[in-house]
Residue, then its C-alpha position, 0 to 999 in steps of 0.5 A: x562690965x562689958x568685953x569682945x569676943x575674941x575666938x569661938x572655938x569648938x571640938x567633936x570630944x570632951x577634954x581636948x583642945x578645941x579649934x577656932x571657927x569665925x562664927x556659931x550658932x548658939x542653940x537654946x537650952x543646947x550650947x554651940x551647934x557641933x560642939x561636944x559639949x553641948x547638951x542637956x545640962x548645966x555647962x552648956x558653953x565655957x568661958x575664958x578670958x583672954x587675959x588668962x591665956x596671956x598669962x600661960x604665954x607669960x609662964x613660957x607655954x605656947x597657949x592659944x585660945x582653945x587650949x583649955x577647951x574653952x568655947x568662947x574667949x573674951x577680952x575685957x572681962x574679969x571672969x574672977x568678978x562673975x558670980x553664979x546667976x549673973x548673966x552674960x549677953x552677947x549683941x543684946x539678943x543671946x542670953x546665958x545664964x552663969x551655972x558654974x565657976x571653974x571645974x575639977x580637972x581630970x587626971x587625964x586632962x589632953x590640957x594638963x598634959x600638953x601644958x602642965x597646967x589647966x586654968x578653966x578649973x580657976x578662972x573659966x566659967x559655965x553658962x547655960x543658953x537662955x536664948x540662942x543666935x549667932x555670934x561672931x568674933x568681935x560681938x560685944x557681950x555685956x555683964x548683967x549681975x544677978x543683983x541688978x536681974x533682981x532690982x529690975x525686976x522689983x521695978x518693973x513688978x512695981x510699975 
């Protein structure tokens, strides 16, 4: 499963919308430079899919990627399909782990509040950084399930 990045969006606090940048930097172990967020724990980067946010704008709200407080869109890809383990590559160099799927949403949600609703508590997921680098609108980041992690390492355990 394979999709592209649509917007890398970025804020200085937790539970508000999120502003679009053209490229970050993606820090080990860390999350996306500058972005509040990031730090030494498990929901380092969010993802959304841009699909979700085509639905609010369906529903008759104004949504914009960032609204939800997401950090990376992506077109192409059906977070509801991802399972905690599985691992997301972007340009074939940056390494993300998925550690969550959704979260409870805070009563005082800055989204909720604006939009009436929030979709990261059902269709966005958290990643932690194995391996950093830079990305830009437009990478392509490749799907790799956690079943296929196990069986390539089963054959190379054997060779």
């Amino acid at each position: 499963m394979k999709g592209t990045i649509q917007s890398i969006c970025i804020s200085s606090s937790k539970g508000t919308k999120k502003k679009e940048i053209d490229s970050a930097e993606i820090l080990p172990d860390w999350g996306i430079k500058n972005d509040a967020h990031a730090g030494n724990w498990h929901r380092q980067v969010s993802f959304l899919s841009i699909q979700s946010i085509e639905k609010m704008k369906m529903k008759g709200f104004a949504a914009h990627p960032g609204d939800f407080a997401e950090n990376i869109t992506v077109d192409g890809i059906d977070f509801s399909e991802i399972a905690i383990g599985d691992t997301l590559i972007i340009n074939d160099t940056i390494i993300l782990e998925v550690t969550q799927i959704g979260k409870e949403c805070h009563s005082s949600c800055e989204i909720r509040i604006i939009t009436g609703d929030c979709i990261m508590p059902r269709e966005g997921i958290f990643a932690r950084v194995l391996r950093g680098g830079t990305i830009c609108i437009g990478n392509e980041v490749l799907i790799r399930k956690k079943e296929q992690l196990i069986d390539s390492r089963i054959i190379i355990g054997n060779n």
